[in-house]
C-alpha positions as CSV (number, residue, x, y, z in Angstrom):
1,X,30.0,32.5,13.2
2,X,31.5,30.5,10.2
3,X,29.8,31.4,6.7
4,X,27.0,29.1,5.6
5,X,28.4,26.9,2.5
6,X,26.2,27.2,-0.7
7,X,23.7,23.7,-1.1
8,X,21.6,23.4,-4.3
9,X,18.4,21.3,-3.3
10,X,17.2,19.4,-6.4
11,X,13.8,19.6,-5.7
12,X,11.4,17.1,-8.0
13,X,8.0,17.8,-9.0
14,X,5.5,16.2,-9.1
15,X,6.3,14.4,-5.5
16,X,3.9,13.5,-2.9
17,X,0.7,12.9,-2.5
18,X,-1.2,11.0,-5.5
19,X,-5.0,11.6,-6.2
20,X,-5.4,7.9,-4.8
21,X,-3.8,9.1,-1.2
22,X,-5.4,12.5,-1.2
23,X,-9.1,10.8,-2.0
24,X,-8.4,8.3,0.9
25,X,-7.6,10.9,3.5
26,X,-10.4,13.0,2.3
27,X,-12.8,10.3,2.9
28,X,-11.5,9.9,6.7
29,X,-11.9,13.2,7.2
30,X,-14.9,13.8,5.4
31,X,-16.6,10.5,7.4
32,X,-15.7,12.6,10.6
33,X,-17.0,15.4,9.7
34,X,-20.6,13.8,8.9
35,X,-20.5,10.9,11.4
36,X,-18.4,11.8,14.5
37,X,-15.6,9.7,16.2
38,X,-14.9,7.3,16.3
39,X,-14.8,6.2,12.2
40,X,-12.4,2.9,12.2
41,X,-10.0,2.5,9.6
42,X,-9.1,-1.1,8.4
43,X,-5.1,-1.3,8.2
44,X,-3.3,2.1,7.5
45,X,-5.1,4.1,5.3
46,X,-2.1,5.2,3.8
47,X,1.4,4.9,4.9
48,X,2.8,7.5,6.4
49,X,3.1,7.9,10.6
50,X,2.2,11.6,9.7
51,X,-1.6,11.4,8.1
52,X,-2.5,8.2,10.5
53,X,-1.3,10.1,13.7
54,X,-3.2,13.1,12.2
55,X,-6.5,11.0,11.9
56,X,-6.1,9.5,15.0
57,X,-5.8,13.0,16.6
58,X,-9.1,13.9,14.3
59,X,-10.9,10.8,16.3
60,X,-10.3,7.3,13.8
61,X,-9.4,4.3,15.1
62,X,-7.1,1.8,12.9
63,X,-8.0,-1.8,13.4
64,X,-6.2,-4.7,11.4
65,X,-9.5,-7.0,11.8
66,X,-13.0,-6.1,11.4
67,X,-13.4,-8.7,14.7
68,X,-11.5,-5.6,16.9
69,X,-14.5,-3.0,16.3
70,X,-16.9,-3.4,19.7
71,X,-19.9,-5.2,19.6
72,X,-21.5,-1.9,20.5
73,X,-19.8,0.0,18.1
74,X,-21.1,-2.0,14.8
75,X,-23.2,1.3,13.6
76,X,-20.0,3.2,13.4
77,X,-18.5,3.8,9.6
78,X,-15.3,1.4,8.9
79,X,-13.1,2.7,5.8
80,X,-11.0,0.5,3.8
81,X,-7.8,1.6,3.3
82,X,-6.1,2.4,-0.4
83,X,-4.6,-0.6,-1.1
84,X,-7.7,-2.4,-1.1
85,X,-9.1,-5.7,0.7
86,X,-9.5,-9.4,-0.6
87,X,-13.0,-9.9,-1.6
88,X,-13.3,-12.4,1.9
89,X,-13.2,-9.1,3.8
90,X,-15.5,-7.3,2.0
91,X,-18.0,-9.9,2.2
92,X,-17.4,-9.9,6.1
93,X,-18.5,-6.6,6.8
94,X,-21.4,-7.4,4.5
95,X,-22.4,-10.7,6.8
96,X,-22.0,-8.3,9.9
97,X,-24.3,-5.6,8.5
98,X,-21.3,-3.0,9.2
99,X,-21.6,0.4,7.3
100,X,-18.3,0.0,5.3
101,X,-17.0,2.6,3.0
102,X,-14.3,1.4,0.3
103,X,-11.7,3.9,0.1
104,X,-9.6,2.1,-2.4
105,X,-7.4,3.4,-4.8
106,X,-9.8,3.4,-8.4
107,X,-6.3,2.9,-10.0
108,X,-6.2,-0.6,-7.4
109,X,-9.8,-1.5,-8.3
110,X,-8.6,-1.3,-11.7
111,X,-6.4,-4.1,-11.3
112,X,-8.7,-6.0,-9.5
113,X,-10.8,-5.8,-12.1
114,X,-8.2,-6.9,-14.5
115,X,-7.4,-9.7,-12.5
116,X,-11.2,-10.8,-12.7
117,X,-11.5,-10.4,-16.6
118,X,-8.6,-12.5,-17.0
119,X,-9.6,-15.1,-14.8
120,X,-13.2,-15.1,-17.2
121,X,-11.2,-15.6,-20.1
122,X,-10.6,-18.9,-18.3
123,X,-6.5,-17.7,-18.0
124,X,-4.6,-18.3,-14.7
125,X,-3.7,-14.9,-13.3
126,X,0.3,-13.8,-12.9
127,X,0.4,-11.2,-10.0
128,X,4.0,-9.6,-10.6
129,X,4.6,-7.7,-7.1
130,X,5.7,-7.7,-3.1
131,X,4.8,-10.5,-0.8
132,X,3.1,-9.2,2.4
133,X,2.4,-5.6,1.0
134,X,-1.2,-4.8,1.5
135,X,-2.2,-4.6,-2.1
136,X,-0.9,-7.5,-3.1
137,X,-2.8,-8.6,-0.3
138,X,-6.3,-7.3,-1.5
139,X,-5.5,-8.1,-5.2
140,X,-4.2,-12.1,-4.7
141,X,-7.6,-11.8,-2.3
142,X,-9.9,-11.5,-5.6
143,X,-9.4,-14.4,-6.9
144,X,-8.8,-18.5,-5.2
145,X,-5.4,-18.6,-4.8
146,X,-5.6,-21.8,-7.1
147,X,-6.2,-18.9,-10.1
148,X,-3.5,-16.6,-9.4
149,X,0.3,-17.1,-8.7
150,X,2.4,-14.2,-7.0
151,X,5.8,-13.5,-9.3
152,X,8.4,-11.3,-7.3
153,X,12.0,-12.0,-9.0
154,X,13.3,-12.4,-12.1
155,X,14.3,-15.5,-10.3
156,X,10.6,-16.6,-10.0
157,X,9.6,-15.7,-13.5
158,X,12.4,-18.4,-14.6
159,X,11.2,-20.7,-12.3
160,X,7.7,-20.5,-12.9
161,X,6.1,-23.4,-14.5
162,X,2.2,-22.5,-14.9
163,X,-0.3,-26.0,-15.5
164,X,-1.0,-24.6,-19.2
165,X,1.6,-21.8,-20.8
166,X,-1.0,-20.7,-23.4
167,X,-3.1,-19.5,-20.8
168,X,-1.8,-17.0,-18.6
169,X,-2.2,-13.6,-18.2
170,X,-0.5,-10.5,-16.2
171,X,-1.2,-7.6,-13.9
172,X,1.6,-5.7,-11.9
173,X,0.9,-3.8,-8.3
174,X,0.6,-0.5,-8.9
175,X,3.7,0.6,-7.0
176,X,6.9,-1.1,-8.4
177,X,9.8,-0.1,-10.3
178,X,9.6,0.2,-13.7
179,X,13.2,-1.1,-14.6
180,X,12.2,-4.1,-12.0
181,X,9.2,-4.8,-14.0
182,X,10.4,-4.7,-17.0
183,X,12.9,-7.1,-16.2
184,X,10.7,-9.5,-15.4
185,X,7.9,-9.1,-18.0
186,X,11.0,-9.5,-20.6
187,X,11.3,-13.1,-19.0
188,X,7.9,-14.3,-18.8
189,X,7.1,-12.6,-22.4
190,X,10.6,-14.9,-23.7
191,X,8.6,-17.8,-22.0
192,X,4.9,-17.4,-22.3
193,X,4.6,-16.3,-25.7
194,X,1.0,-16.2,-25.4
195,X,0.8,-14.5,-22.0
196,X,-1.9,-12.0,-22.2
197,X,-1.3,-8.4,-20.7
198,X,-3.7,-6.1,-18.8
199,X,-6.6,-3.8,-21.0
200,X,-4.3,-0.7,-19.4
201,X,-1.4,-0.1,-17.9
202,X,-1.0,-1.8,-14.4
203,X,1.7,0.5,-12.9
204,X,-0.1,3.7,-12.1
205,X,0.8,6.9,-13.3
206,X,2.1,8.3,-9.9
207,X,4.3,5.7,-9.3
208,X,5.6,6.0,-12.9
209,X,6.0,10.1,-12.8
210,X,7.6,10.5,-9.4
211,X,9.9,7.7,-10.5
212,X,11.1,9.3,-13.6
213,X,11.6,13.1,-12.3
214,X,13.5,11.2,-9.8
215,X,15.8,9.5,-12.0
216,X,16.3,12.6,-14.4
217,X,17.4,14.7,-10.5
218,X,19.8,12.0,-9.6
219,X,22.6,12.4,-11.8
220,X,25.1,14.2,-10.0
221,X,23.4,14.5,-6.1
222,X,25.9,13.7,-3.8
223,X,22.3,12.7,-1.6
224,X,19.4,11.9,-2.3
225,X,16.6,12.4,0.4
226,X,13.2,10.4,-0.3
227,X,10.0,11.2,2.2
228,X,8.5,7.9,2.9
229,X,7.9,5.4,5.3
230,X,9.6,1.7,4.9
231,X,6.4,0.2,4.6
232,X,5.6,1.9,1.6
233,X,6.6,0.3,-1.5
234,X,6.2,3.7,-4.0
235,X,9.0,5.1,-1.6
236,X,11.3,2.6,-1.8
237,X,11.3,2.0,-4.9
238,X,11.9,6.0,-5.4
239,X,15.3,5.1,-3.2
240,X,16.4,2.5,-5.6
241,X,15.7,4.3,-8.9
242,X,17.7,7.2,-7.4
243,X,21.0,5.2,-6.4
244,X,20.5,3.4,-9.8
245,X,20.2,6.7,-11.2
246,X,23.4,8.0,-10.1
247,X,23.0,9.4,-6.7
248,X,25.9,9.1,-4.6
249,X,23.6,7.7,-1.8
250,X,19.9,8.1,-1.4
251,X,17.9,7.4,2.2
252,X,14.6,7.3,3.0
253,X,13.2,9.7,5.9
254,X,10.1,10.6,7.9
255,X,11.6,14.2,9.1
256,X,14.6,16.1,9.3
257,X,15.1,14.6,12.8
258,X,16.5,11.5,11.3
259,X,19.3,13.2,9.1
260,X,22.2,12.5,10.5
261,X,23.9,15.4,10.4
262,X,27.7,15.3,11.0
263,X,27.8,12.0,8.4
264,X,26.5,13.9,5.6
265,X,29.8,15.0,4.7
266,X,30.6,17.6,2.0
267,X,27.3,18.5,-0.1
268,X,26.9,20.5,-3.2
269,X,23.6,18.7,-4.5
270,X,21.0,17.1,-2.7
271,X,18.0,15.6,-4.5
272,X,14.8,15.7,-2.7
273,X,11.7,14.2,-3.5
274,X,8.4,12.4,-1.4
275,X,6.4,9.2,-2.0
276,X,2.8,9.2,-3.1
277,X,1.7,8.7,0.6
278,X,4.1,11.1,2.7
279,X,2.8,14.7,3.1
280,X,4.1,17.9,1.4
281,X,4.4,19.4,4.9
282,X,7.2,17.0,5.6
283,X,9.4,18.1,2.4
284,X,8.8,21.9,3.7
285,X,10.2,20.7,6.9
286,X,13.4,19.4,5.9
287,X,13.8,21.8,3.5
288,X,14.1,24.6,6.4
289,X,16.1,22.3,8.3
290,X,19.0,22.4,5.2
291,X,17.9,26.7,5.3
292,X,19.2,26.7,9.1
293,X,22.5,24.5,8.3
294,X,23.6,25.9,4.4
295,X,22.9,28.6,1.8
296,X,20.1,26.9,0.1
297,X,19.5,27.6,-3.4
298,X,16.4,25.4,-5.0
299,X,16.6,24.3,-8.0
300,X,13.1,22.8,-9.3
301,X,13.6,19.3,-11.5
302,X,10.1,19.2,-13.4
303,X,9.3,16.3,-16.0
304,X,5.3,16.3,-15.7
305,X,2.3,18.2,-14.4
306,X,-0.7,16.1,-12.4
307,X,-4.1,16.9,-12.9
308,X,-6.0,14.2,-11.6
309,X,-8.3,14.1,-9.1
310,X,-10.6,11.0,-7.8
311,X,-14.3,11.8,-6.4
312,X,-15.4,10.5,-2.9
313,X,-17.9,8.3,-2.2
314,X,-21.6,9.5,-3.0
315,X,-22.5,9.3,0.7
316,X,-19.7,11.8,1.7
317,X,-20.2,14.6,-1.7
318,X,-22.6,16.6,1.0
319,X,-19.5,17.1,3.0
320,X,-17.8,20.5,2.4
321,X,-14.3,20.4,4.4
322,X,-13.0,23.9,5.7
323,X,-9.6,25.4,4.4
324,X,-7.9,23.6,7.9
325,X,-9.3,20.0,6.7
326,X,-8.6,20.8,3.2
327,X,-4.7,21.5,3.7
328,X,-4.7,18.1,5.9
329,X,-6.4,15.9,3.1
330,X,-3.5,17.9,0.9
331,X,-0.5,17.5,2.8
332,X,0.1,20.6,2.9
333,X,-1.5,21.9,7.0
334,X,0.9,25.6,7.0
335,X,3.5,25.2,5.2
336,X,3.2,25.5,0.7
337,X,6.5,25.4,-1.1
């Protein structure tokens, strides 16, 4: 049996789960817990195939519509997901008298919020984010889409002619690249001198911290490894800021399944890091996959510790999860690197 060659693992910290995610799954499970399956779930409540198969094994049902719960099952709890809802929706499940519970990111409300107290200062509302992702969904959804105007490109920004320049002002989705961003703020700023920004910071602090350990891990990987779905837009942009970075090639995965072994080709340095929605259960897993193929040596790439944490709903505090629920809501279930 031929000798195992040496492999360095570039292992970033903080990765994973944000306090946003792990509140959302803590509400699912907590709702559970108190109310009994089935608890429906409006759209993913975060994405990652892992936590929504989880749930679904634990008893919730993801919808898309409010329209797909049974008539006979309006008493049952619906959750909102994360990345919040348009304010239509919201006023939906009022109309229907369903028992809804609004598990949205408090860094999401924020901008929602933001967007509102812009649009009372009678300025028309620059959304700088993703088409079709489901916060920019729920955000856009705040406001008459005659108040706020989606800005993707730098390519939009230059084309972008608002009714009155001297009254416009900004919020970002919470997910996107900073260096993206940036770009594009530079142009609107150059053009809308009186463009107003946010009260805080739009990006959230997640987004911002798992992008910069990744960037300060990439120089030198010969692969770069990011846990994520392709739905999610924090793990994405994570793959991008790591090729920019200096990676020799990054990927996105879901498990150590879709590695593709015999292309990896010859590996001294492999950067590994997760997206604020995939579980820290999945980096253990591909970790031990690299233990059964190479002589892993980890080296940890550190740039900030996380101490934030989001309370749950007032109707769930009674709930008191056992150490099995707990290690789901964490990401964690067995494993703890």
């Amino acid at each position: 049996m031929a000798a195992k060659l040496p492999l360095t693992i570039r292992l970033c910290r903080p990765r994973g789960f944000c306090a946003g995610v792990d509140r959302s799954i803590q509400i699912v499970v907590a709702a559970l817990k108190k109310y009994g399956s089935p608890v429906y779930v409006r759209h993913q409540i975060v994405h990652n195939r892992y936590v929504v198969q989880g749930l679904i094994a634990r008893g919730a049902v993801f919808i898309e519509e409010l329209i797909e719960i049974p008539h006979d099952k309006k008493d049952r709890p619906v959750i909102f997901s994360a990345h919040g809802v348009p304010r239509t929706v919201m006023e939906d499940a009022k109309n229907k008298k369903l028992f809804y519970i609004d598990a949205t990111c408090p860094l999401v409300s924020k901008i929602h919020k933001q967007a509102i107290r812009h649009f009372r200062k009678e300025r028309h509302v620059i959304l700088i984010g993703h088409s079709g992702h489901p916060e920019v969904i729920g955000t856009m959804g705040q406001l008459s889409s005659e108040n706020i105007t989606l800005i993707e490109t730098i390519e939009d920004a230059l084309s972008y002619h608002p009714q009155d320049p001297s009254r416009l002002g900004f919020v970002t989705q919470t997910t996107l690249s900073l260096e993206d961003t940036k770009s594009i703020l530079h142009i609107l700023k150059k053009r809308f001198p009186f463009i107003k920004a946010p009260a805080t910071e739009s990006i959230c602090y997640a987004t911002t911290n798992r992008q910069n350990v990744v960037k300060a891990a990439a120089p030198g990987s010969d692969l770069f490894l990011i846990v994520g779905a392709s739905n999610s837009s924090n793990s994405c942009r994570l793959v991008e800021v790591a090729q920019r970075a200096g990676a020799s090639c990054a990927f996105l995965i879901q498990s150590p399944d879709e590695i593709n072994w015999r292309n990896l080709g010859p590996l001294r340095t492999v950067g590994l890091s997760a997206g604020a929605s995939a579980p820290e259960i999945i980096v253990s897993d591909i970790i031990q996959a690299f233990i059964q193929r190479y002589n892993v040596s980890i080296e940890l790439q550190e740039t900030v510790e996380e101490h934030q944490r989001f309370p749950i709903h007032r109707e769930l505090s009674d709930v008191i999860l056992n150490k099995t629920e707990m290690a789901f809501v964490h990401g964690h279930e067995e494993h703890n690197l």
